[in-house]
C-alpha positions in Angstrom: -95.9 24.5 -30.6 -92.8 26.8 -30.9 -94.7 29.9 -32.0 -96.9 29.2 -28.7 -93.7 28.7 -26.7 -92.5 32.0 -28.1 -95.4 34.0 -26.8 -95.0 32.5 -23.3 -91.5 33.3 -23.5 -92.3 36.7 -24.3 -95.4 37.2 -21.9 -92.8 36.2 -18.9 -90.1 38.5 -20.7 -92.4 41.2 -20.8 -93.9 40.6 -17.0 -90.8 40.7 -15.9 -90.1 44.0 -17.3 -92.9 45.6 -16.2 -92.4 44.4 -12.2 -89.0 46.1 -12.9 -90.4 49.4 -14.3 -93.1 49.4 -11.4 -89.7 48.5 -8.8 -87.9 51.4 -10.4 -91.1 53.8 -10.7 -92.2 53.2 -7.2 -88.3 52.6 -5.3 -88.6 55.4 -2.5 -91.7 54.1 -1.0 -89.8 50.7 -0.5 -87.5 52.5 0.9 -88.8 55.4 2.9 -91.4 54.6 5.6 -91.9 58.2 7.1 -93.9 58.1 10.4 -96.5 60.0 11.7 -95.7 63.3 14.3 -94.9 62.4 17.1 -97.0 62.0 20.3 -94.9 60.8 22.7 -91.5 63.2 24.2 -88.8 63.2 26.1 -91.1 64.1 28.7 -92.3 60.7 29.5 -89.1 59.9 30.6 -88.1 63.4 32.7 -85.3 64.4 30.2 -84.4 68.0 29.9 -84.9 68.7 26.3 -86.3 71.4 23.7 -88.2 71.2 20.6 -86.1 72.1 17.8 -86.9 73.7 13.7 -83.4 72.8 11.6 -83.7 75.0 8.3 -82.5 73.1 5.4 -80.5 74.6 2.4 -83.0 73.6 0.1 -85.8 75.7 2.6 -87.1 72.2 4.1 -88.1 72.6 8.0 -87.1 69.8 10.2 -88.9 68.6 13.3 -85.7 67.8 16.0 -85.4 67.5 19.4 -82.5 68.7 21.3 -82.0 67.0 24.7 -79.6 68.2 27.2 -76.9 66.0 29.5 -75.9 67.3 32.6 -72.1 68.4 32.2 -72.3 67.1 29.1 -68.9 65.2 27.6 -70.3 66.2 24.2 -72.9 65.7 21.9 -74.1 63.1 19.6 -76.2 63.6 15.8 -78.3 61.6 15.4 -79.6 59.7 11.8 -82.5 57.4 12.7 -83.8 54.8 10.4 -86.1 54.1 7.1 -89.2 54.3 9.8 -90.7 55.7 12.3 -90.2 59.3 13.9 -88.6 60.9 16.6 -90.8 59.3 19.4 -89.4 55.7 18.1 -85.8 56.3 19.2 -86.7 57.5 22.9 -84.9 54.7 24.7 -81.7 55.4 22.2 -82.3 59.0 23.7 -82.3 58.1 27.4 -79.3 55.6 27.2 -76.9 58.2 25.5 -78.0 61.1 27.8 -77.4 58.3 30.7 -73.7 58.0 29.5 -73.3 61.5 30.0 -73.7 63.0 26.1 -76.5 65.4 25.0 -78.3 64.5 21.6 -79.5 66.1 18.9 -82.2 63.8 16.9 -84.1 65.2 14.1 -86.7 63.9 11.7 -85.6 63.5 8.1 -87.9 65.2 5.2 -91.1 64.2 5.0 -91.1 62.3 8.4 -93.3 63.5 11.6 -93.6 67.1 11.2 -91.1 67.8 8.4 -91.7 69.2 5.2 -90.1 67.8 2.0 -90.2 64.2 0.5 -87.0 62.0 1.5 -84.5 61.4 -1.3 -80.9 60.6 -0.8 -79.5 63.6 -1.5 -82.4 65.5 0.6 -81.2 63.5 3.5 -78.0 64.8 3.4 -79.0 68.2 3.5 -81.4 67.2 6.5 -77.9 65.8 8.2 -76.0 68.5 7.4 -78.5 71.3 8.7 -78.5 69.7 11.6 -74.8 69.4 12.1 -74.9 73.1 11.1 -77.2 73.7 13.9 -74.9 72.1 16.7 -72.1 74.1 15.6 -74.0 77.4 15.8 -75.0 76.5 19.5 -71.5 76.4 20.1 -70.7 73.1 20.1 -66.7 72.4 18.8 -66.6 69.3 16.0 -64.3 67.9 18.6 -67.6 67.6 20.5 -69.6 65.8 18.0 -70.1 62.4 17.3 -72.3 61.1 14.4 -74.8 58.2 14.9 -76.5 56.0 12.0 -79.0 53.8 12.9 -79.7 51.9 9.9 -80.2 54.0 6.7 -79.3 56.7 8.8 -75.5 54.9 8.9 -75.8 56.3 5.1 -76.6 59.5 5.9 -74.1 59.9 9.5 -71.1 58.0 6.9 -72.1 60.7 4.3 -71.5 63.4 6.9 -68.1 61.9 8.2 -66.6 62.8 5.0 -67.7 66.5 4.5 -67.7 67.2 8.4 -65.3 67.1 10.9 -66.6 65.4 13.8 -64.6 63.1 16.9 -66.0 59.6 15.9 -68.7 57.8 13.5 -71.2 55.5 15.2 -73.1 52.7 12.8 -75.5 51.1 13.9 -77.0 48.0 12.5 -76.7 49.6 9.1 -75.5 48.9 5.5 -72.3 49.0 3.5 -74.7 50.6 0.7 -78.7 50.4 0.0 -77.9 48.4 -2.9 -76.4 45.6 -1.2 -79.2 45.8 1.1 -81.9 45.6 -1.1 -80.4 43.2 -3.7 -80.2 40.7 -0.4 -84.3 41.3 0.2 -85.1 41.5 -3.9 -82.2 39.1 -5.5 -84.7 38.4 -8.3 -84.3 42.2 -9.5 -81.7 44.0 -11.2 -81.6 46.4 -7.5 -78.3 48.0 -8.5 -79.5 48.9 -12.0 -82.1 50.6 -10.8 -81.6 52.2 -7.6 -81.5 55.8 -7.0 -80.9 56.4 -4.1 -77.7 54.6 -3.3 -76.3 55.1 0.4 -72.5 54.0 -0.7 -71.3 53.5 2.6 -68.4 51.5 2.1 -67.0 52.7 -0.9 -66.8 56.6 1.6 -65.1 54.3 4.2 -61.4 55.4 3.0 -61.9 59.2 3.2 -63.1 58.9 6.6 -59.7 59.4 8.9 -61.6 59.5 12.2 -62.5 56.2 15.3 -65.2 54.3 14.0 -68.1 51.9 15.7 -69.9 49.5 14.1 -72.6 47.7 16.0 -74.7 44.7 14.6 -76.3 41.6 15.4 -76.1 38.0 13.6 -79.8 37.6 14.2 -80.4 40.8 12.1 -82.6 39.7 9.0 -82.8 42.9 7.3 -79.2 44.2 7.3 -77.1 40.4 7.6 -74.2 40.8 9.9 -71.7 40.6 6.8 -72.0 44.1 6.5 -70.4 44.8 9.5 -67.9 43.0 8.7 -67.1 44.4 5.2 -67.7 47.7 7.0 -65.2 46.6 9.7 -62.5 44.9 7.1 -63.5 48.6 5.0 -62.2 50.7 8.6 -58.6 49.2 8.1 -57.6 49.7 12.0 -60.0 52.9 12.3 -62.8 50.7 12.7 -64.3 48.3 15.9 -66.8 46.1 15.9 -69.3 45.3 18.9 -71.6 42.2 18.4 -74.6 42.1 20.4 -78.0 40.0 20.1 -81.5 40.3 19.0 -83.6 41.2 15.5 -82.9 44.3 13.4 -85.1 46.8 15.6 -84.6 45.0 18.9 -83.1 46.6 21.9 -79.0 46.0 20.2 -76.6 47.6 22.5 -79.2 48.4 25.3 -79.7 45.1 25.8 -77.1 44.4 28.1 -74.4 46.4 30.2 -71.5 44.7 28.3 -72.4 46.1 25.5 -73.8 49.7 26.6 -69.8 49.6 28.2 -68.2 49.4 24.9 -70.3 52.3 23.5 -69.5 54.1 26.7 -65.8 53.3 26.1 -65.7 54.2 22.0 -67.2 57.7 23.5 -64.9 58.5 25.7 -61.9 57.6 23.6 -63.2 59.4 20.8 -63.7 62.5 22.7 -60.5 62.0 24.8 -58.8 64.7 23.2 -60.9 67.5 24.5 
């Protein structure tokens, strides 16, 4: 009986194991979901925009769109999310431009028509090429704000503390990946074996410039406690706008109370220029 128990203790021990090798072996395509090129434009919804190639450091090319405000108050980079391409973050487009900001949103490695396979650190790069392009069109870091839209809050926090830039955007996104995926895997040893890590909050103290973090209490993939950590984390730097809805729902589009207090953290941030 307790040789038999032994052998089921070991058969679950070493199950166990190997769904945490496989976890650890095949991590990035939990947590990348690239889409396909995009079909749809800012055409469909009679924006003034250009197609865009950002050249990476590491010799990745980029698929971005650049689309243009009239008399624009400044520009916003934007980081999109874990899925999806360019062509999924149209109406984010349209309602920016609307407030009177032209936007630069570019595919990450490996997504659309990029070249490259994401990784954390390849991410950064893709961020920070594309910062690099604004700059060279002439555009002041005065001008800039940085957007994150989910994992893309990584990669916008990650560029708030190499980049000047006039305010940091989050939206729905994490205080790291770890405390994100430990919440959807609690059964696995996540911040063992995670990579790529997308520290967010621990960043949060070297970034000296108006921050906006907005999330929804119905959000099931990233819980609303990370806003507040994030929040707590921006020690007076930081607001926080609550809105409604799932994780990929419309968030501050939803409704004009909400689109106001972007509008608002924008033109505060930028009031300087």
């Amino acid at each position: 009986m307790v040789s038999r128990l032994k052998k089921f203790s070991l058969s679950l021990v070493g199950g166990y194991v190997a769904i945490c090798l496989a976890a650890c072996t095949f991590q990035r395509s939990l947590l990348y979901f690239p889409g396909a090129p995009p079909v749809l434009n800012p055409d469909q919804l009679g924006l003034t925009w250009r197609n865009v190639t950002l050249k990476t450091e590491d010799s990745e090319s980029l698929g971005a769109w650049f689309v243009e405000a009239p008399k624009a108050r400044g520009c916003i980079l934007i980081s999109h999310g874990n899925a999806g391409s360019l062509e999924h973050r149209l109406g984010l487009i349209a309602s920016l431009v609307e407030m009177g900001y032209s936007v630069l949103l570019y595919d990450y490695r490996g997504y659309g028509t990029s070249t490259g396979k994401p990784t954390e650190d390849g991410l950064y790069l893709d961020g920070t090429s594309g910062y690099n392009w604004l700059l060279a069109e002439g555009w002041k870091p005065s001008q800039i704000i940085l957007w994150g839209e989910s994992l893309g809050g990584g990669v916008a926090t990650e560029l708030a503390t190499r980049f000047e830039c006039a305010g940091l955007v989050l939206d729905h996104s994490f205080t790291s990946a770890v405390d994100a995926g430990s919440y959807h895997y609690p059964w696995l040893p996540v911040s063992l074996l995670s990579v790529d890590r997308f520290e967010s909050l621990e960043k949060f103290p070297e970034i000296q410039v108006p921050i906006l973090i907005i999330h929804s209490p119905d959000d099931r993939v990233i819980p609303y406690e990370h806003a507040e950590r994030l929040l707590a984390a921006g020690q007076g730097r930081a607001s926080l706008v609550t809105t409604e809805g799932g994780h990929n729902g419309l968030g501050f589009m939803s409704r004009a109370s909400y689109r106001a207090h972007v509008r608002a953290f924008l033109e505060t941030s930028l009031s300087h220029e």
